[in-house]
C-alpha positions as CSV (number, residue, x, y, z in Angstrom):
1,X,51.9,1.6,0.6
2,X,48.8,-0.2,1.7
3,X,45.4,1.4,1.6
4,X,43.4,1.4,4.5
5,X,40.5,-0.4,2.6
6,X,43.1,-3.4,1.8
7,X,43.9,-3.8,5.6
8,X,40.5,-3.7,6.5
9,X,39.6,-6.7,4.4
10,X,43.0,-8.3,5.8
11,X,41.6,-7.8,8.9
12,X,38.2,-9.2,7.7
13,X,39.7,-12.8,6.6
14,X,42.1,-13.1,9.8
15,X,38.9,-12.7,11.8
16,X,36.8,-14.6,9.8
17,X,39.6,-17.4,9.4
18,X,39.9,-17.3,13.3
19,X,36.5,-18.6,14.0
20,X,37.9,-22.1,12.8
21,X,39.7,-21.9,15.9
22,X,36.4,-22.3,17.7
23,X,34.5,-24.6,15.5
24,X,34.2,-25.8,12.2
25,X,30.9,-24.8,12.6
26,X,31.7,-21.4,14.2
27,X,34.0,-20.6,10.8
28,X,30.9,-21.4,8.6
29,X,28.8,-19.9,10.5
30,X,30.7,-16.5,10.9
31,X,34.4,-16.6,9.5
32,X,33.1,-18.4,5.6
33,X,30.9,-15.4,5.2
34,X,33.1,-12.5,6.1
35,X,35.6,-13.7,4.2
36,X,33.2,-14.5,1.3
37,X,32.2,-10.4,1.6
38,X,35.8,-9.2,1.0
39,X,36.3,-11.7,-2.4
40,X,32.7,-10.2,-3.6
41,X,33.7,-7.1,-2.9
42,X,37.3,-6.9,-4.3
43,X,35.4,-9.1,-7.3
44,X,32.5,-6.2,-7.6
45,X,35.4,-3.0,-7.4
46,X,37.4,-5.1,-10.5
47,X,34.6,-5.5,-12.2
48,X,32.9,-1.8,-11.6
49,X,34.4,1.3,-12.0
50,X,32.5,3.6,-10.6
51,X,31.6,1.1,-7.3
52,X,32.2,3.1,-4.1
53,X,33.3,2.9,-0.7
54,X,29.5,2.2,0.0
55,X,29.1,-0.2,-2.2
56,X,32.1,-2.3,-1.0
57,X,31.3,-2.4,2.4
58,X,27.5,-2.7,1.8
59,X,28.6,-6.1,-0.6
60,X,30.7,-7.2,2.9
61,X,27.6,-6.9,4.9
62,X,25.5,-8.5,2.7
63,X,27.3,-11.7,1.8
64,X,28.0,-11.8,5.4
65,X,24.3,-11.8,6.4
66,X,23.4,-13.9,3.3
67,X,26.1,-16.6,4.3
68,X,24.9,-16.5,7.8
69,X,21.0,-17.1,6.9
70,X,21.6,-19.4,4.6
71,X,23.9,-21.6,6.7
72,X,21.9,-21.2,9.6
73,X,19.4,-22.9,7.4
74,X,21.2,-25.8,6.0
75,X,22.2,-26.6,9.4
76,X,19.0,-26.9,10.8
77,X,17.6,-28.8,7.9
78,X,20.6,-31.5,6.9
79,X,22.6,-31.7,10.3
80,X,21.7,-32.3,14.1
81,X,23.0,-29.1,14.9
82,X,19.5,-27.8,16.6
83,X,19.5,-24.5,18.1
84,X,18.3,-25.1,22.0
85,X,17.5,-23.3,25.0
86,X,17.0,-25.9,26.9
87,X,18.0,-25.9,29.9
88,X,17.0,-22.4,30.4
89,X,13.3,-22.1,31.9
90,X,12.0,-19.7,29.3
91,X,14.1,-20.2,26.1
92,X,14.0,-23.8,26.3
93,X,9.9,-23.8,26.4
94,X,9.7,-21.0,23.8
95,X,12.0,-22.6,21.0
96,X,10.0,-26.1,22.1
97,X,6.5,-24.4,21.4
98,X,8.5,-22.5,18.0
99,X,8.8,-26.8,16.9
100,X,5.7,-27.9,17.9
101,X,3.8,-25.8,16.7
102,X,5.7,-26.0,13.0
103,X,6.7,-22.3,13.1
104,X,10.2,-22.6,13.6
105,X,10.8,-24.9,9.9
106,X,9.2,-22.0,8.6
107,X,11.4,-19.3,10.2
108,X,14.1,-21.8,8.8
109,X,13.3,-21.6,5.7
110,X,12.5,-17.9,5.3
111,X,16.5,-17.7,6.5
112,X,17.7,-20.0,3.9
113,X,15.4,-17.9,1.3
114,X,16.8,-14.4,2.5
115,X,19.9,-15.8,3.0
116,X,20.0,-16.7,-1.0
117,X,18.3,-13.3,-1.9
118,X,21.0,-11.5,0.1
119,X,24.1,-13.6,-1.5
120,X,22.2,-13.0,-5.2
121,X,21.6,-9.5,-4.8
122,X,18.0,-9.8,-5.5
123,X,15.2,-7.9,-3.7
124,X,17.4,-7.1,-1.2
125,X,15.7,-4.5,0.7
126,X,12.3,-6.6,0.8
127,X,14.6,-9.7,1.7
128,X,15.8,-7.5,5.2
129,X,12.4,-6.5,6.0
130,X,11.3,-10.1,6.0
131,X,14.7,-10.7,8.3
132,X,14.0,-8.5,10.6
133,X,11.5,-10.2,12.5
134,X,13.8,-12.8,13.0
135,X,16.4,-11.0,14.1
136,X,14.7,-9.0,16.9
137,X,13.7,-12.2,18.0
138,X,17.2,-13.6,18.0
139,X,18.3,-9.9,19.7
140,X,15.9,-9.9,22.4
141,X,15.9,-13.7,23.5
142,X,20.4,-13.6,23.3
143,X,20.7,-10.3,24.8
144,X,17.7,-10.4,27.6
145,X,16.8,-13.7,27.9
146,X,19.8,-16.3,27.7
147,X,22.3,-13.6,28.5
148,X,25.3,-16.3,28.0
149,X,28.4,-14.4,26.0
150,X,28.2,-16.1,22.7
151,X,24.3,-14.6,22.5
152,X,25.2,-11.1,24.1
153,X,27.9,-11.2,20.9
154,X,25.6,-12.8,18.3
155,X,22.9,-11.1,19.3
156,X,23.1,-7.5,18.5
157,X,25.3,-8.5,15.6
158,X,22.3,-10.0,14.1
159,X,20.3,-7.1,14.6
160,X,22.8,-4.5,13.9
161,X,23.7,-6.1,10.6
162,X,20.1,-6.2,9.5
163,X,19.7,-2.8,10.6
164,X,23.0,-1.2,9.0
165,X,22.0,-3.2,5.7
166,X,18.6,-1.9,5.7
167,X,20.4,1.6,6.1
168,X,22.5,1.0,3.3
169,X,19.8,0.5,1.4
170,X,17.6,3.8,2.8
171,X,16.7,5.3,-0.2
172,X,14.7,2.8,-1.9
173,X,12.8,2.3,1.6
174,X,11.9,6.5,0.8
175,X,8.4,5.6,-0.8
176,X,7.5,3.6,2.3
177,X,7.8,6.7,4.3
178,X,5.6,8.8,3.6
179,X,3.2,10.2,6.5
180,X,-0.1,9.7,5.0
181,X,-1.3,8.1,1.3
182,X,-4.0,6.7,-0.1
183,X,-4.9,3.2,-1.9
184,X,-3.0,2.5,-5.0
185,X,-4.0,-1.2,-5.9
186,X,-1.8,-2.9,-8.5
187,X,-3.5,-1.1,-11.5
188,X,-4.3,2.1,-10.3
189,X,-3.4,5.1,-12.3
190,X,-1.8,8.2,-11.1
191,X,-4.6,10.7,-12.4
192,X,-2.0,13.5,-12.0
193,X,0.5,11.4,-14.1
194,X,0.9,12.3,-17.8
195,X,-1.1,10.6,-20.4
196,X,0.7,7.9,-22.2
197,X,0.9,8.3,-26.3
């Protein structure tokens, strides 16, 4: 009998492999990561006993997001893929003013960087902070400003996966949350803390 967990990632790779019916591009934009998520997933449960239905759906997430970013990247960088609003009368001026002014290379490159973070599994919760920016961004100008399907889709996924990741992550986002502290520079010492021996 199949578990429910092993038709989810089915699911996962038909979907994912169904973006080539769009695009080439669409599939490594989308479908190459999701079903990148379910091999490092299955790879990470073999590997780990004690990884968890948390775990395994956090890795999807992850090596989705990473695969995204980091394509998203590449593309701007090595192909002539551009993203473009032209020629809507706001998003086509705002993207413009993103190149001339030089910030959007940077945005690209702070993808490409996340995006390796994500698919290493280093600093990840600093590497979705740094995203989310970004991905507001991408959320507000798809959902309110474009408004065409493929951003109303694209869109809150970005955001949403950013956001579910950084909830996956919650508890080492605790010490952040605290209502009120005061300065601790990088070699301040806790005066309540034990002395060392």
């Amino acid at each position: 009998m199949l578990s429910g967990k092993f038709i989810a990632g089915l699911f996962i790779c038909i979907a994912g492999a169904a973006f080539n019916l769009l695009s080439f591009d669409s599939f490594l934009f989308f479908g190459l990561p999701m079903i990148a998520g379910v091999a490092v997933a299955t790879y990470n449960t073999q590997r780990n006993t004690d990884w968890r239905t948390a775990d395994q759906v956090t890795d999807v997430m992850r090596i989705y997001f990473g695969g995204h970013l980091l394509w998203s990247c590449l593309r701007f960088w090595f192909t002539e893929m551009q993203p473009s609003g032209a020629p809507h009368p706001i998003a086509g001026p705002f993207l413009e003013s993103l190149h001339a002014t030089g910030i959007f290379p940077a945005i690209k490159a702070l993808e490409g960087m996340v995006g390796v973070l994500l698919l290493a599994n280093r600093f990840v919760p600093l590497a979705l902070v740094l995203e989310m920016p970004t991905s507001v961004t991408i959320f507000y100008l798809n959902t309110f400003v474009t408004a065409r399907l493929s951003g109303v889709l694209t869109g809150p996924t970005e955001l949403g996966i950013n956001c579910l990741l950084m909830l996956a992550y919650f508890h080492h986002y605790r010490p952040f949350l605290h209502f009120k502290l005061r300065a601790a520079p990088p070699f301040y010492r806790d005066p309540t803390a034990p002395a060392k021996r």
